[in-house]
N, C-alpha and C positions, 0 to 999 in steps of 0.2 A: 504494500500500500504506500504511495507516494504520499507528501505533503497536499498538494493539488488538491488529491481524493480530500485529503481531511479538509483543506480549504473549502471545495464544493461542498459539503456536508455541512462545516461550520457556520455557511455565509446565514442558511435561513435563521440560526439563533440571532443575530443585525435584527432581523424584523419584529421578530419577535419580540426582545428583548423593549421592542419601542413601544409596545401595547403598555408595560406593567406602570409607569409614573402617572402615564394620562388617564386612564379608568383608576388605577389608585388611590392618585393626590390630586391631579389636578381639577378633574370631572365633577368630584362631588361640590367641590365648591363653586366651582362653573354653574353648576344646575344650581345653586341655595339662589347664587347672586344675582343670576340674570334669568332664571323661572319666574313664576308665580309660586313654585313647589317651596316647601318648607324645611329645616333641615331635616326634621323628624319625620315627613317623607320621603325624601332623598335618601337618607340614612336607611330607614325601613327596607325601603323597595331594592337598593344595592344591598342589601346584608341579608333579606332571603334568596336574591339570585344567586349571591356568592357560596349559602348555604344549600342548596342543591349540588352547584359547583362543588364542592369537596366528594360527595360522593359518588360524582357521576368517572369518577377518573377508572374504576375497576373493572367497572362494567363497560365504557369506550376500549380499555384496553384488552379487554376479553373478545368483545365485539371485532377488533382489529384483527387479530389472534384469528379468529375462525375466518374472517375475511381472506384473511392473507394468502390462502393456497391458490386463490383465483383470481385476488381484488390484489395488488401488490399495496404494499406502504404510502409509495409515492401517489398510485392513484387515490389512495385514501384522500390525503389530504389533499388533491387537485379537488376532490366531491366537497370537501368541509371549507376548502380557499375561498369560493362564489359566499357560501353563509357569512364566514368570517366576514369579508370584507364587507357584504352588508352592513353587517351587525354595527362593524366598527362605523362606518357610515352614517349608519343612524343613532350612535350613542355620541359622534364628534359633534357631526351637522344638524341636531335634531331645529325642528321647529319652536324656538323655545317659547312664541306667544301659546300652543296649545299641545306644550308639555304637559302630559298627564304621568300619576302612577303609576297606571298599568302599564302604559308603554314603555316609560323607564325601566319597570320590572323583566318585561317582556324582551327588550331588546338588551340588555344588561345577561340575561338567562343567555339569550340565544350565543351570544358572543362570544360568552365564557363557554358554551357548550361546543361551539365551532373550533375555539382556541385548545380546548382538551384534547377535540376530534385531531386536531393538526398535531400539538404538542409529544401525545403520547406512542404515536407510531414512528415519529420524530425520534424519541428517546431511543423507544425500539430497535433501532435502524441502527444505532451504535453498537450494540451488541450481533448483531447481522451484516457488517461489513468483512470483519476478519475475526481471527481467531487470536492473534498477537496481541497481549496484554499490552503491551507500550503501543501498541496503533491505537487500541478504544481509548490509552489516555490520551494519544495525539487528536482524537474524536473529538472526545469530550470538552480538553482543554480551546480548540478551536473553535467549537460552539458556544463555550464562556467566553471565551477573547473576545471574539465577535458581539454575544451577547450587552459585554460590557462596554464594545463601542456604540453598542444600541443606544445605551443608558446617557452615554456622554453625549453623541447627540442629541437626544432630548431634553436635556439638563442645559445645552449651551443652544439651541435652537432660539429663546427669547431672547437672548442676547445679540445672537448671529442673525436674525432677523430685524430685532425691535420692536415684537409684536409680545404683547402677554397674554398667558396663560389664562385671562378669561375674556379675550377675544375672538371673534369666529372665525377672523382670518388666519389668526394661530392655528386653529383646528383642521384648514383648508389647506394651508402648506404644508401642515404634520400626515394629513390623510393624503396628500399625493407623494409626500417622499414613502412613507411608510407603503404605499400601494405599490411602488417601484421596487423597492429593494424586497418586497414580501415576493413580488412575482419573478423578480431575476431568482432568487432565491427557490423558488421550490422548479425551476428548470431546470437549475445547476443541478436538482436531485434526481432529474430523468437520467437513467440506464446507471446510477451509481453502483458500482462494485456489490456484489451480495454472495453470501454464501449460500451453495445448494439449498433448496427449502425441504425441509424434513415435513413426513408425512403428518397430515393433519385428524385429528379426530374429536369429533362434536364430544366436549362434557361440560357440566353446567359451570360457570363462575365459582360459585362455593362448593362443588366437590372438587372442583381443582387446587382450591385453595386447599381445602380438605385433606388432598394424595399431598401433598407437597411437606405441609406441617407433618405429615405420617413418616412420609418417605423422604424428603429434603429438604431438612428443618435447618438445616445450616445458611439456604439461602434466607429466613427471616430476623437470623442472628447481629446481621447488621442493623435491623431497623431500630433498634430503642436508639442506639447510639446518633443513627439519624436522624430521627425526629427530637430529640435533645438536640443538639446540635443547630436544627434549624431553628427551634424553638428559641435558641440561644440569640441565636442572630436578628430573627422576629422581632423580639422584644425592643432593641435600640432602634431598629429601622422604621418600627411603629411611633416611638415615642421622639423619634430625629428631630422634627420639626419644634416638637416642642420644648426639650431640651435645649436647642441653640437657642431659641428664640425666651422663653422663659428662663432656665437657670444660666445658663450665659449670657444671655441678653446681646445676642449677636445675630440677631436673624438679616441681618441686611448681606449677612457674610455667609447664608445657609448654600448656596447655588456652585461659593469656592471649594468649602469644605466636602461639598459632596462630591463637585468634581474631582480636586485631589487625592481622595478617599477613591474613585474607579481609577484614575492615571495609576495610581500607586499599584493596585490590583492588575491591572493590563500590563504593568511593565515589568513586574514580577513572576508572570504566568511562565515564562520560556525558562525562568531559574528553575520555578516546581518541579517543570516537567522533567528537564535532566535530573532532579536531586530522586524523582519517585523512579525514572528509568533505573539510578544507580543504588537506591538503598529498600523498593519496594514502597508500593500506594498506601500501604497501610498506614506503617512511622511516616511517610512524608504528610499524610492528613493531619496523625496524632502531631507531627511537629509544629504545621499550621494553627491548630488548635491552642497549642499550647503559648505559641506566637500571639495570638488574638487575646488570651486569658490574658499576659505578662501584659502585651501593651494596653489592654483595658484599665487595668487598673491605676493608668497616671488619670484619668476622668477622676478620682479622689481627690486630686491635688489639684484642680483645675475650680479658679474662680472665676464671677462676675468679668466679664470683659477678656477672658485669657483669648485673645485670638492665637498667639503663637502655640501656646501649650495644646490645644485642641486642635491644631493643626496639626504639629506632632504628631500625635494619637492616632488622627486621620490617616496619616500617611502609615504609621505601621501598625493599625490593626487593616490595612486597604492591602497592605502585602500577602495577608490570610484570603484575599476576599472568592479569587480568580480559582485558587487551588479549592478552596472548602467547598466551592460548586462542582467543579470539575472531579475531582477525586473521586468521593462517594460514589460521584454518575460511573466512572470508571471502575468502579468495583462491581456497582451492580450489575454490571455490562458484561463482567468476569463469573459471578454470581450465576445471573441468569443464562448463560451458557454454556454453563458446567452443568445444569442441574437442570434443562429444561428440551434443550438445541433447537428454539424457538413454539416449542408447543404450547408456551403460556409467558412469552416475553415481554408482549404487548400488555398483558393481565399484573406482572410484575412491578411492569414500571407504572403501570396506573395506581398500585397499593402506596408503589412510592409517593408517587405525584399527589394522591390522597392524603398522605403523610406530611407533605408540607404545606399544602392549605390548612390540615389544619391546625398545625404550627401558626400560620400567619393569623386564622379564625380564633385561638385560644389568645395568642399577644394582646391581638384587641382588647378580645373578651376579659378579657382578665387586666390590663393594665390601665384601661380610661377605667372602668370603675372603682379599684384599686388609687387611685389618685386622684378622682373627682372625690372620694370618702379620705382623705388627706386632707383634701381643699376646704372639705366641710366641717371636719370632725372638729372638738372641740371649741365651737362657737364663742362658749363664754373666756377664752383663755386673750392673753397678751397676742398684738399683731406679729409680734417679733416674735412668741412660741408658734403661731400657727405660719407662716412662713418656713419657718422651718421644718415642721413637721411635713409640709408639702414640696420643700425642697429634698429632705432626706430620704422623702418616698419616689419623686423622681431620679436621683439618685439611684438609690437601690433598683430600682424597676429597670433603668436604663445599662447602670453596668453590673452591679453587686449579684443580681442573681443569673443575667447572663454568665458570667463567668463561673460560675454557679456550676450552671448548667454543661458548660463547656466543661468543666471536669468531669462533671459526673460521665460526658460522655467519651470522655478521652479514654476514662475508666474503665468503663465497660466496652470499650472495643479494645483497651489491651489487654482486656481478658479474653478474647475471643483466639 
């Protein structure tokens, strides 16, 4: 397998990668500000869509799975590209004088349901190139590289244009680059390298699941570790925003730090890779991890106004950022080809892909309420004790328990 091959592979993570800021961050408050919708509609109607979303990943990737012996990958997703780009269509450009709920809800569902459909045969595909452990990381890691150029254009897009984030015209420039590089993107994936396709046989999602846990229980020994892990990551990238802007008080500076935070991750990626060619994916994840714990914790020492010191931090917990994506995928990819030779690949990486939504579903869930009950608690106390009860809970929520967390996972995958 040449670089090339991985390049064509890694370019549609580029596109991808451009969906998660604008349905994430920027959207919902696009719709509170320039709807008639409310936040508490807004919020409602994306938080049940996203809630279907998490468990739709097992059963797309089961669905893929039985497709596959007649319907290949890449057709899959040429069938889900048409929806997708609707979706996205009608979630950038909607009509916002007769934005309704249901529609929000509606086209939010479909979009996410389109982006799973594309995403998880996607995944798939990495474990069905080659059988060479260092190729599926050279897969992986070029679909995070890419990925994370996604990100940086999106992040420097209002800048490089002029236009902001709750503008239509924003939306009108991001939906024609994003339509181009999504469509170059899944043609570099026509006739891509595949290995022979193993015979296929109809059995239901949960008895598959079922044989697997019975007969190859080693492929789900990675998951605690993974879902800790992302969980870990969840948690800061939930609370970013509010962090710089509340406990640093640096929000005019949120756009550098997050850029510096991907450059740092993108320029890193080509170290990882040699260090996991030459010492094994496993320790190079665990070392990443461990990397991320160490540099998290200068956020302790970081006050009111620190732009330089949280820059720092930016930059070397950003050196974990490219690897802690890539890796994992790279194992799975080892994982699931030891233990399956594509008879439930697609089903696998939907358990994953289920696994980190809902990672990103629990951060929420768990960290605005958790700090809106800081904000509120203790009413009758000093302004200067309730400040800080609400500083020390973003705090902890932001780094203290991710690292946390980050151990606990480090742990249990060096038991493994």
């Amino acid at each position: 397998m040449t670089q090339f091959t991985a390049l064509r592979y890694g370019w549609l993570g580029f596109a991808l990668a451009m969906l998660g800021i604008p349905l994430y961050i920027y959207l919902p408050t696009y719709y509170a500000q320039q709807s008639s919708l409310s936040l508490t509609a807004v919020g409602s109607a994306l938080l049940i869509a996203r809630t279907f979303d998490v468990i739709t990943d097992p059963l797309i990737g089961w669905w893929s799975d039985r497709l596959h012996a007649f319907f290949s990958r890449t057709k899959q997703m040429f069938v889900a590209s048409g929806i997708l780009i609707l979706g996205v269509y009608q979630l950038w450009l909607p009509d916002l004088t007769t934005l309704s709920w249901w529609q929000l809800f509606f086209w939010s569902f479909i979009t996410y349901l389109a982006w799973t459909s594309i995403s998880i045969p996607y995944l798939a595909m990495s474990a069905e190139v080659s059988r060479d452990d260092h190729h599926k990381t050279l897969l992986a890691s070029f679909r995070e590289g890419f990925a994370i150029i996604g990100v940086l254009v999106v992040l420097s897009l209002p800048l490089m244009s002029g236009l902001a984030a709750n503008q239509a015209d924003f939306y009108e420039l991001l939906f024609g680059l994003f339509a181009a590089v999504f469509i170059s993107g899944l043609v570099l994936l026509i006739k891509l390298p595949s290995l022979p396709l193993q015979k296929q046989t109809f059995t239901a999602p949960w008895v598959l699941i079922k044989q697997l846990w019975q007969q190859q229980r080693q492929v789900f020994q990675i998951m605690p570790s993974y879902f800790l892990n992302n969980f870990a990551n969840a948690l800061p990238a939930t609370l970013f925003l509010i962090f710089v802007s509340d406990y640093l008080q640096l929000e005019e500076q949120t756009g550098e730090f997050l850029f510096i935070y991907f450059v740092a991750g993108l320029l890193s990626l080509p170290i990882w890779i040699q260090l996991a060619k030459r010492f094994g994916k496993q320790p190079t994840w665990q070392a990443s991890m461990l990397l991320a714990s160490i540099s998290f914790i200068g956020v302790f020492f970081l006050e009111a106004g620190d732009a330089t010191g949280f820059m720092v931090v930016s930059i070397l917990t950003g050196l974990s950022l490219g690897i802690d994506v890539a890796m994992p995928a790279s194992i799975q990819a080892d994982l699931t080809q030891k233990v399956t030779d594509q008879q439930s690949t697609g089903l696998l990486f939907g358990l994953w892909g289920m696994l980190t939504k809902l990672a990103l579903a629990l951060a929420v869930g768990i960290a605005f309420p958790v700090l809106e009950w800081s904000q509120t608690v203790n009413l009758e106390s000093t302004m200067a004790t309730h400040l800080n009860l609400a500083d020390t809970t973003l705090l902890m929520l932001y780094a203290g328990l991710p690292i946390l967390l980050k151990l606990w996972s480090w742990f249990l995958l060096k038991r493994l």
